[in-house]
PyMOL CGO cylinders between C-alpha atoms (Angstrom):
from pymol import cmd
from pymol.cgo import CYLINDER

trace = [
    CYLINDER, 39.37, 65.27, 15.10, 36.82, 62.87, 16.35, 0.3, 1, 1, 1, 1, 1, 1,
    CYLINDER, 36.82, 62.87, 16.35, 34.30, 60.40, 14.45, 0.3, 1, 1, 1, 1, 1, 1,
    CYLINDER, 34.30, 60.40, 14.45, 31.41, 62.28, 14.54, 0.3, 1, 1, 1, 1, 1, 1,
    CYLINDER, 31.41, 62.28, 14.54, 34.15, 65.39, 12.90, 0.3, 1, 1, 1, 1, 1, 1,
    CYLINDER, 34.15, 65.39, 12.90, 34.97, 63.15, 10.43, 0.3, 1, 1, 1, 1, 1, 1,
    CYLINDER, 34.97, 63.15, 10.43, 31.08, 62.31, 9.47, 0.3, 1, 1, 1, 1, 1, 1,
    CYLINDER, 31.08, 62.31, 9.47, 30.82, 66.35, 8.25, 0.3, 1, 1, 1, 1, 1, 1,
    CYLINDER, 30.82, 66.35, 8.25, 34.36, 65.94, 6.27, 0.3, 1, 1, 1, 1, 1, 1,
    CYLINDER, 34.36, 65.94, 6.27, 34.75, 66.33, 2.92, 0.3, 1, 1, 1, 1, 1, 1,
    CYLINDER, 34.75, 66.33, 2.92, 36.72, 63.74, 3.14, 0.3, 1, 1, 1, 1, 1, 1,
    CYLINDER, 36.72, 63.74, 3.14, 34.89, 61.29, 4.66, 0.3, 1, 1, 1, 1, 1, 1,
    CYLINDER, 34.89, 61.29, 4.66, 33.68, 58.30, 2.43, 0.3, 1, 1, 1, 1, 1, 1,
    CYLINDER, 33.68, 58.30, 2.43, 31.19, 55.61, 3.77, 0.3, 1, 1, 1, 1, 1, 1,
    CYLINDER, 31.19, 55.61, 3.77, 32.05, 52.22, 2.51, 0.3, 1, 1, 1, 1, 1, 1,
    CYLINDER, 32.05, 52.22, 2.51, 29.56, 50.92, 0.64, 0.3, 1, 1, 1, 1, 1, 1,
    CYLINDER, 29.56, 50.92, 0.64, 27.82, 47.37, 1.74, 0.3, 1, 1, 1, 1, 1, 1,
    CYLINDER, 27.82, 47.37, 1.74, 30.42, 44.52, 0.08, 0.3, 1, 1, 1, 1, 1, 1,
    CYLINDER, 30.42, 44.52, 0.08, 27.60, 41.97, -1.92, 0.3, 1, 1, 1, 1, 1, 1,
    CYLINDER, 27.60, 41.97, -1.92, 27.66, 38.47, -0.02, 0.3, 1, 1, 1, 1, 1, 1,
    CYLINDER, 27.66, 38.47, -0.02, 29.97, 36.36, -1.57, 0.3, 1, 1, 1, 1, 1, 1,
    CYLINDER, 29.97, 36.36, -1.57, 28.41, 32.92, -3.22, 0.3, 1, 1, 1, 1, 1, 1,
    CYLINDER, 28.41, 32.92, -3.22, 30.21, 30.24, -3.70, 0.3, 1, 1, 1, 1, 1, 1,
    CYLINDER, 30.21, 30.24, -3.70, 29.05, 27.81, -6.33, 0.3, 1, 1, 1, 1, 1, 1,
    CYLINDER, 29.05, 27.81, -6.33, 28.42, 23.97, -6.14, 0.3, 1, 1, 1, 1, 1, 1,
    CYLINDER, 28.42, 23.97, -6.14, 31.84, 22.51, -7.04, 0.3, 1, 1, 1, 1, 1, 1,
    CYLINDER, 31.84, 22.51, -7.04, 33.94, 24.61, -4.93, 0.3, 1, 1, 1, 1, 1, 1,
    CYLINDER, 33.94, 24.61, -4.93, 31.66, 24.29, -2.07, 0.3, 1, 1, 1, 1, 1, 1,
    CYLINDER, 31.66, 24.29, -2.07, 32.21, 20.26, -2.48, 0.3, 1, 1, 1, 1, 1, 1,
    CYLINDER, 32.21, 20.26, -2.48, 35.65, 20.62, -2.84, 0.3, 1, 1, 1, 1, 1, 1,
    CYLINDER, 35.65, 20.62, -2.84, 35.82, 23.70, 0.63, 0.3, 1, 1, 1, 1, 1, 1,
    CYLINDER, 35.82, 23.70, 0.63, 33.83, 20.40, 2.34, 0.3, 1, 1, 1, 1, 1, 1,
    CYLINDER, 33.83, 20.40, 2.34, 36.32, 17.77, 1.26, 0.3, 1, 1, 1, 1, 1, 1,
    CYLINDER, 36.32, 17.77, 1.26, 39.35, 19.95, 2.39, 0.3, 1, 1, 1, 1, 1, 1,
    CYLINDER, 39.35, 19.95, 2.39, 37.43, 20.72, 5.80, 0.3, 1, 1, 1, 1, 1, 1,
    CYLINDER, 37.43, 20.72, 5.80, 36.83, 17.11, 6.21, 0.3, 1, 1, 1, 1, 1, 1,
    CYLINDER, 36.83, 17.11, 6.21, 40.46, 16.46, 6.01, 0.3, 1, 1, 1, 1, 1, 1,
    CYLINDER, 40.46, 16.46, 6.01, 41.90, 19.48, 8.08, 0.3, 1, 1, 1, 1, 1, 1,
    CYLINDER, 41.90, 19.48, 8.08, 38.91, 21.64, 9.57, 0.3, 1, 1, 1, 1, 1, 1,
    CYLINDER, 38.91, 21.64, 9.57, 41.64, 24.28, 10.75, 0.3, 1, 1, 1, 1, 1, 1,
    CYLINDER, 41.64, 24.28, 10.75, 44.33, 24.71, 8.16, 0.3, 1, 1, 1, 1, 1, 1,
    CYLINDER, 44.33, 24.71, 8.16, 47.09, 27.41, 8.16, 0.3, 1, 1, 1, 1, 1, 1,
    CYLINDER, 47.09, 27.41, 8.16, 46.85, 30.58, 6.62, 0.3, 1, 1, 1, 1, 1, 1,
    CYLINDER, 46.85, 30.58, 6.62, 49.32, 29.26, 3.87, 0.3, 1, 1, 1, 1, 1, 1,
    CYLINDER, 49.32, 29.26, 3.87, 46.74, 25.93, 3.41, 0.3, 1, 1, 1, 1, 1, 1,
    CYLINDER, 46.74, 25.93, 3.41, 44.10, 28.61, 3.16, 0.3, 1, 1, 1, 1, 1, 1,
    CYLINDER, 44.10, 28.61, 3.16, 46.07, 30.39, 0.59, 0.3, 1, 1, 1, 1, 1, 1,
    CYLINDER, 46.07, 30.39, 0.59, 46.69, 27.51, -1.85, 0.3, 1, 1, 1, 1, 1, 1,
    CYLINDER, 46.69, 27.51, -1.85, 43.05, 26.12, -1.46, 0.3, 1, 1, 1, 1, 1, 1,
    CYLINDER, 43.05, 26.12, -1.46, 41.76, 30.21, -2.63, 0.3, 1, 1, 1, 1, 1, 1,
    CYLINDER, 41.76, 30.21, -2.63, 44.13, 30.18, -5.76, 0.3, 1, 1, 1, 1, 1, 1,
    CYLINDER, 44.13, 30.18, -5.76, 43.21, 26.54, -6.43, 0.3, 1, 1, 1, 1, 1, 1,
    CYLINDER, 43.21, 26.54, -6.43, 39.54, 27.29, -6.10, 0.3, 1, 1, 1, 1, 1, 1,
    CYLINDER, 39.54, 27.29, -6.10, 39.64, 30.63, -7.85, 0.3, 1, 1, 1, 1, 1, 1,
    CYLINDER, 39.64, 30.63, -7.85, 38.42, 32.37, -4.98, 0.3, 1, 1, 1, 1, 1, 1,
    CYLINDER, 38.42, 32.37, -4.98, 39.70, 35.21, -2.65, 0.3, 1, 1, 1, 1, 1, 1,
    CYLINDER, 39.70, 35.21, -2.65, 41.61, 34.20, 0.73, 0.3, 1, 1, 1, 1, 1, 1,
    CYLINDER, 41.61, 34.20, 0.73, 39.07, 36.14, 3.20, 0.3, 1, 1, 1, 1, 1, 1,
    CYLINDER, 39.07, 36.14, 3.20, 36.40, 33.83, 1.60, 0.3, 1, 1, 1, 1, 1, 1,
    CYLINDER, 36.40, 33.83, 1.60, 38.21, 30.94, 2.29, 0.3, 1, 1, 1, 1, 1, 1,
    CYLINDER, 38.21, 30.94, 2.29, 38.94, 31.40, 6.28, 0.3, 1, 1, 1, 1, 1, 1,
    CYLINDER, 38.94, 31.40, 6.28, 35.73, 33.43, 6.90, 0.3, 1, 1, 1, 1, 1, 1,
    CYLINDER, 35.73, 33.43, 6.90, 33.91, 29.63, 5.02, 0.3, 1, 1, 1, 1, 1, 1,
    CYLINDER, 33.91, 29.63, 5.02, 36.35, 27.42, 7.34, 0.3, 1, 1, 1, 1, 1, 1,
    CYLINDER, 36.35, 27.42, 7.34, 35.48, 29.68, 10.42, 0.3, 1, 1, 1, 1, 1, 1,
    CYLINDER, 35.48, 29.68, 10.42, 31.56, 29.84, 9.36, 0.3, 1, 1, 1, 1, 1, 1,
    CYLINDER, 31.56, 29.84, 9.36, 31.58, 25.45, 9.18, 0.3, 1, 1, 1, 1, 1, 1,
    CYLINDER, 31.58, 25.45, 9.18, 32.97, 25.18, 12.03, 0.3, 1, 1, 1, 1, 1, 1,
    CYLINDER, 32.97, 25.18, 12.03, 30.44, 27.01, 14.17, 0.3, 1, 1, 1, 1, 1, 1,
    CYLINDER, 30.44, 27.01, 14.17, 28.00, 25.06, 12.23, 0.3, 1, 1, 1, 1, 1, 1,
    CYLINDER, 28.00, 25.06, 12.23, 29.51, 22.22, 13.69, 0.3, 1, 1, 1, 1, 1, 1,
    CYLINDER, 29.51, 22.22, 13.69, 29.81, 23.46, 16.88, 0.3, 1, 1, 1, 1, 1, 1,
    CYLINDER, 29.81, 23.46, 16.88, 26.14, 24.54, 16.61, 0.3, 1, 1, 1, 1, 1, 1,
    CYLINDER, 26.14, 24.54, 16.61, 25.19, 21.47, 15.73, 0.3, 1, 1, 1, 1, 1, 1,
    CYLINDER, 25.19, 21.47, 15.73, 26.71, 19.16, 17.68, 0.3, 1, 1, 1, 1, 1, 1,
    CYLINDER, 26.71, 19.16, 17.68, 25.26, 21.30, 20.99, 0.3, 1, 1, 1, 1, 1, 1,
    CYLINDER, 25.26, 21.30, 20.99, 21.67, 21.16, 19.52, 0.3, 1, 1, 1, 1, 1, 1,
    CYLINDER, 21.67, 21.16, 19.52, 22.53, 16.89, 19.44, 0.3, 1, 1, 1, 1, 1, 1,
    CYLINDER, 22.53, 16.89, 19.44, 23.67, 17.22, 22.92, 0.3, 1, 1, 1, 1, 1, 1,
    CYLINDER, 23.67, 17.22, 22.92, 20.83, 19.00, 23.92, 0.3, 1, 1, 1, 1, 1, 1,
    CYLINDER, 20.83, 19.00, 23.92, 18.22, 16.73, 22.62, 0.3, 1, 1, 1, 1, 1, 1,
    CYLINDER, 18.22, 16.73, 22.62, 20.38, 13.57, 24.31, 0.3, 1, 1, 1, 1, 1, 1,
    CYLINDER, 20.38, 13.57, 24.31, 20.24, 15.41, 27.66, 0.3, 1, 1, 1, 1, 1, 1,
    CYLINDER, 20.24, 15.41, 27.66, 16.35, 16.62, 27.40, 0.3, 1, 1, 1, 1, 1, 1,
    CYLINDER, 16.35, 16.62, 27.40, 14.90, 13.40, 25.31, 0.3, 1, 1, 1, 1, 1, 1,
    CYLINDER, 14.90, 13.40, 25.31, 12.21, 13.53, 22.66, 0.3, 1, 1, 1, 1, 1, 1,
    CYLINDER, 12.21, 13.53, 22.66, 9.12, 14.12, 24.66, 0.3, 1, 1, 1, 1, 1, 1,
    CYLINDER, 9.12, 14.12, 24.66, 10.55, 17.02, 26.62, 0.3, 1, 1, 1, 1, 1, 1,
    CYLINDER, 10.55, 17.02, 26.62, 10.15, 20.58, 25.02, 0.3, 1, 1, 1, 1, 1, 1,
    CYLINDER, 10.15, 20.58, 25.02, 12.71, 22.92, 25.22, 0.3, 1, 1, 1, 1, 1, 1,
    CYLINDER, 12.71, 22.92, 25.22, 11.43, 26.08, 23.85, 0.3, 1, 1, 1, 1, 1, 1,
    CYLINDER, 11.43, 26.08, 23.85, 8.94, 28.64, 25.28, 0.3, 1, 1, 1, 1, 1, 1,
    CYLINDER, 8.94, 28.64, 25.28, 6.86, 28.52, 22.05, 0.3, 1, 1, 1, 1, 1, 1,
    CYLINDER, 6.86, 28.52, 22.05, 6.49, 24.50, 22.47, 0.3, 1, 1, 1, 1, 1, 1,
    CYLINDER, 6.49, 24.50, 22.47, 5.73, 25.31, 25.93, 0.3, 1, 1, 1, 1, 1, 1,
    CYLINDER, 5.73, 25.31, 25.93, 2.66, 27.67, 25.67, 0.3, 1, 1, 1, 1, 1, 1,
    CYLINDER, 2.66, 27.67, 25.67, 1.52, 25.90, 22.74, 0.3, 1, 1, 1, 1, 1, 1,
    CYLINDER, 1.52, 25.90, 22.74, 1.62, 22.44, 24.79, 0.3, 1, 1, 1, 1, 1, 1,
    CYLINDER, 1.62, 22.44, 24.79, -1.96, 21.37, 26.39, 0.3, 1, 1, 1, 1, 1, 1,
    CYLINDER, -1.96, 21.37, 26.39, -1.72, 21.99, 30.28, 0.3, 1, 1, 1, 1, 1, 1,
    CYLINDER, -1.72, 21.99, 30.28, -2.88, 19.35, 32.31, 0.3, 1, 1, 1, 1, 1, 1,
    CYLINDER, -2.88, 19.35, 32.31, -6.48, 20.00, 34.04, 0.3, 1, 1, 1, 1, 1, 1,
    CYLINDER, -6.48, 20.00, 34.04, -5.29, 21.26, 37.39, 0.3, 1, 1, 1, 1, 1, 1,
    CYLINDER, -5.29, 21.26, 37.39, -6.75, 19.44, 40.42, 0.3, 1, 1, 1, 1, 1, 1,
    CYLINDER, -6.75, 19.44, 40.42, -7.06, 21.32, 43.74, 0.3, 1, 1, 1, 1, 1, 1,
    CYLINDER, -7.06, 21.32, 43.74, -5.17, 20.62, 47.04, 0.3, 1, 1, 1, 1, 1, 1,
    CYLINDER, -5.17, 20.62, 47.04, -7.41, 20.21, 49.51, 0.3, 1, 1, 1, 1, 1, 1,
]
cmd.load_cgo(trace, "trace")
């Protein structure tokens, strides 16, 4: 049986969209204070900070994972604007937006 076969099954169930997960403003503190300590703790570290936090384990690694591409993002955009400097514009929107300087023909 293929996928598209199992599509037309009676047995087939689609899973429903999961709600996103929020995580209120204590535990959030508290997921920041262990990630400024250990940004990249063990599944066991993960463990104990979900049961102390009352929260599931896949929330925990998938919020640990999540901050640290926000880091990563983050600390490329600070590269970035260190390598190009303030006045330079980096974007295409900036770009076409910018005024274009009167253009002077070569004789």
């Amino acid at each position: 049986m293929q996928f598209n076969d199992l599509m037309f099954c009676s047995c087939y169930q689609p899973h429903e969209k999961r709600k996103r997960t929020s995580i209120a403003a204590p535990e959030k503190r508290s997921l920041e204070a262990y990630f400024a300590v250990q940004p990249r703790p063990s599944g066991e570290k993960i463990a104990a900070i979900a049961e102390k936090l009352d929260l599931k384990k896949n929330v925990v690694r998938v919020w640990f994972c999540n901050q640290r591409q926000k880091q990563k993002r983050m600390k490329f955009a600070a590269t970035q604007k260190q390598m190009t400097g303030p006045n330079v514009h980096t974007s295409m929107g900036s770009m076409m937006t910018s005024p274009m300087p009167p253009h002077t023909p070569v004789p």
